[in-house]
Structure formats: C-alpha cells, structure tokens
C-alpha positions, -999 to +999 in steps of 0.1 A: -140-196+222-114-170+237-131-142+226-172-155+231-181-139+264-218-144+281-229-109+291-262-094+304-281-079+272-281-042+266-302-021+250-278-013+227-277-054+216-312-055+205-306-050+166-278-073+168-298-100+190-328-095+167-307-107+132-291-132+154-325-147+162-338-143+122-310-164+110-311-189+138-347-196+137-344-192+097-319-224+097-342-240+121-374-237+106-356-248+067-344-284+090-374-290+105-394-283+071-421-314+065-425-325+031-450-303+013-446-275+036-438-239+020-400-227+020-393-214+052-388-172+046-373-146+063-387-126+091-405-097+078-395-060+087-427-059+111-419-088+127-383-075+134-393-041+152-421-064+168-393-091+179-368-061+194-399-041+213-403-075+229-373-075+241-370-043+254-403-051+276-386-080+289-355-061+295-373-033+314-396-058+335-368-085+344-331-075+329-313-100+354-329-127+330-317-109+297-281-129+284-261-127+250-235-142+239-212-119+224-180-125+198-159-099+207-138-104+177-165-089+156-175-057+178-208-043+186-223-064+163-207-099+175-243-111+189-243-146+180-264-162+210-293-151+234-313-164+264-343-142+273-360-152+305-381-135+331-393-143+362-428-136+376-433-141+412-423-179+418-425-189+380-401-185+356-401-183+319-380-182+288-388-162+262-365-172+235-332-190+232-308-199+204-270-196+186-261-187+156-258-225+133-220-213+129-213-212+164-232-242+179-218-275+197-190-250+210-206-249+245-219-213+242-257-225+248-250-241+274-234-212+295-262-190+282-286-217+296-267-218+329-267-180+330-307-182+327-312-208+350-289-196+374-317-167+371-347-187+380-328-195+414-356-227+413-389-215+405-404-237+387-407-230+351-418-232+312-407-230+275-418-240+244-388-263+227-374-266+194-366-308+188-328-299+184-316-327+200-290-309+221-310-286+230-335-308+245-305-328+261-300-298+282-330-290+286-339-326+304-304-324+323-318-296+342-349-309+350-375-301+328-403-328+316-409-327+278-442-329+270-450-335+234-467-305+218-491-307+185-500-278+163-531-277+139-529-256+106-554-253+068-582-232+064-610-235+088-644-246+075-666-215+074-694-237+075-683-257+109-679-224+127-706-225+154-732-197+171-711-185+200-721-163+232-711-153+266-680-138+252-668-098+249-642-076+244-618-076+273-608-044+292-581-034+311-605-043+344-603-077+333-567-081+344-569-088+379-588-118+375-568-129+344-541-130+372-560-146+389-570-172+366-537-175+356-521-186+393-549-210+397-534-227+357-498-220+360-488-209+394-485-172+390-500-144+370-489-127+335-487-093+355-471-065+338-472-091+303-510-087+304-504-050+299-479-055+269-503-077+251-529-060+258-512-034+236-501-057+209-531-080+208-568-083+207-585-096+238-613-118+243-629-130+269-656-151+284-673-145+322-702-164+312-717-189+346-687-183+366-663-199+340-639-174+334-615-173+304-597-149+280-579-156+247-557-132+229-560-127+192-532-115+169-535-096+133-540-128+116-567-140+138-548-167+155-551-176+191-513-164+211-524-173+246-559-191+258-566-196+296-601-210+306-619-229+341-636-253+316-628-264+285-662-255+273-651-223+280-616-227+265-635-245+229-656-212+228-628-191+225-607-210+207-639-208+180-638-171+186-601-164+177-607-193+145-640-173+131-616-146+125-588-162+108-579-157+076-569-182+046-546-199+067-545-201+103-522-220+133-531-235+166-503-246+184-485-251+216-511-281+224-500-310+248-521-340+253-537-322+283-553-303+260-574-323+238-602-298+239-584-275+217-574-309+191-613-313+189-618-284+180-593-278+157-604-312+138-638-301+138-628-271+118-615-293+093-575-284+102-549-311+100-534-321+130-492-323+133-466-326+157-442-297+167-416-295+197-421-299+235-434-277+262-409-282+290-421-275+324-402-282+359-420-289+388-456-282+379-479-300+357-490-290+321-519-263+324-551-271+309-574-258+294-544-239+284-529-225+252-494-209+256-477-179+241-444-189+225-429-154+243-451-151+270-458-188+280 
C-alpha cells in the first residue's frame, strides 16, 4: 500500500488505464457468468481505442473528475485502479470505476471513490453498478439508492417488429432540446456528451405530437441511451433501434420505472434477466429512460 498513490489521470495513463479496465471487467464478467451464457472474451482492439478516446473526452470536458490509482513500484505502467466521473451542471456522473482483482480489499477503491465524490461536491448523481458486494457497500454508504436494473437479450422476432412513424434522423439542431429533454428526466442536460455521441453513434429521434424523444443506436443496432416525454414515444424507439439489430441484440440498464421498455422487449420475443443496480442520489429513477453505461 506504500507505494499505491491516488493521482489525477493523465493523458499519458490512458493505455495503462485502458488494460487495467480489460482485465478488471474481464474477471468480472467470467464471476458473474449465468449458466449457459458464452465465455466471457477479451475486449476487442476496437473496443480498446474506442474505450481510451472515451476517456480522453471525459478528460478534456471535466479532468477534476479523472482519478487513477497508480503502483509506483511498477512505473509508468502501474495503473491498477480508475474512477472516471464528470460533472454536468448540478448532476454528476461516473463513467467507469474498478481495481485490478490483485489489488482489491486493500482500500484503494475506496480512496479513488472518495477522490470522485469529493468531485461531485453534492450534486446529485448516477451510475450503473456491478453486484460486487463491496462495491455496492460503498456505494450505499455514501448515499446512493440501488435500484435493481434488468437487461433483455436473444434474437428479436422479425415478425413482431411493428410499422413505425414519426421518427427521423436526428441533426445536430436537435441538441438543444435533447438538453432540454434531458433536464426535464434527469436534472441536467448531456451537453458537450451529445456532441461526442453524436460522432460515435447513430441518432434517432421522434418530434411527433409534441412528444419529444431521441435514442442513440450503436454499430450493432442496440439502443446506448433512450430519453422520451411518453413512453409511447420511448416503445417507438426502442422498436426503431431493435429493427436494426442483428443476430443477437441487448437492452439493458432497465429499472422497474421502466416497464415500457420490458414490454417491449418481451414482445420481441427476448428473455428477460437481471443485471446490477442503477445508483442515483437524490433524484428519482428517470423514466421513460434508458441509460448509457458511460454517459448515464
């Protein structure tokens, strides 16, 4: 423990943060595995360059919320924790979190969690959680509410996909009442994150009888972040982001204030599971609402 010091993130750090987070996550998913799941794998290349250009958008837009943990011992390379949060007007975020299975129950999360939260300065705030069991301990000891999340997964049902209208291609003039949709959901807007996933992402959205929504669609056609007035709204583009999925697709990130998004899923023929918490401190869980692991 001598020679672990909590730092600010660098630049520099991001290769060594981004194999930090493979093998972490790696050992995570392989505990967590459900019987007749596939073997968990290693993050692909892609996702590697995608993970550290991530990062170095957060690091650009907030770096006060950036934090490794760092063995000195082992040089530039030492990265064996990380706490990525940002804050956004009043709300506060973290992006991703985790040490290295070597290195855990040594206290090292815990002063990279105290290091983020001293960030947030008490704005309220959400994550997506893991169900490590100390990490959730922390998590409730500083006053977040763990809400129960469900993910649906399989092949969606060509046949069950419905006629949908009122939706478009979004455009970079849709942002300000994204925001603005946003604040009125979770309390602040995306902001500058709207620009990066716009970028990364497809967008979709929906301005149809003044029931504004958008979804963003990754390269596998599966939904990253859905915000909606209505859950009508919210179930048509959830169906938009499904009709272009591939074999297998993923909806997650869905609390029981989101049950729209479960009837969906089951009506596309996709099998319903459990998967983590969303922890959220001093707000209530948006709905309709679908949030971005990274983004929230």
């Amino acid at each position: 423990m001598d020679s672990v010091r909590v730092r600010p993130l660098r630049s520099d750090d991001l290769p060594s943060a981004e194999r930090a987070s493979a093998t972490t996550f790696l050992e995570a998913d392989r505990r967590s595995r459900r019987v007749g799941e596939p073997e968990p794998r290693p993050r692909p290349a892609a996702a590697s360059r995608q993970w550290i250009d991530r990062l170095r958008h957060f690091l650009a837009e907030d770096p006060g919320g950036c934090w490794v943990a760092v063995d000195e011992s082992e040089g530039d390379d030492g990265v064996i924790g990380f706490a990525i949060s940002q804050n956004r007007g009043p709300f506060w975020f973290l992006a991703t979190y985790g040490v290295l299975p070597g290195h855990q129950a040594k206290g090292i999360g815990r002063r990279l969690m105290d290091a983020a939260l001293a960030h947030a300065d008490g704005r309220q705030g959400m994550f997506s959680s893991t169900v490590h069991p100390g990490a959730t301990r922390r998590y409730r000891l500083a006053g977040f509410s763990l809400h129960p999340q469900m993910r649906m997964v399989g092949t969606v049902d060509r046949a069950t996909l419905p006629a949908i209208t009122g939706v478009r291609e979004g455009r970079d003039d849709d942002i300000d009442w994204m925001n603005h949709l946003d604040r009125r959901l979770r309390g602040a807007g995306h902001g500058p994150d709207h620009a990066y996933m716009r970028g990364t992402l497809r967008l979709v959205v929906s301005r149809a009888y003044g029931r504004p929504g958008y979804v963003y669609i990754d390269d596998q056609g599966r939904a990253a972040l859905l915000a909606a007035a209505q859950p009508a709204t919210a179930q048509d583009l959830l169906w938009e982001a499904l009709a272009t999925s591939g074999r297998d697709t993923l909806v997650n990130c869905i609390t029981p204030a989101n049950e729209w998004a479960v009837d969906v899923g089951l009506a596309a023929r996709l099998d319903i599971g459990q998967e983590g918490y969303l922890a959220l401190r001093a707000m209530p869980p948006p709905a309709p609402y679908l949030a971005s692991g990274h983004f929230l």
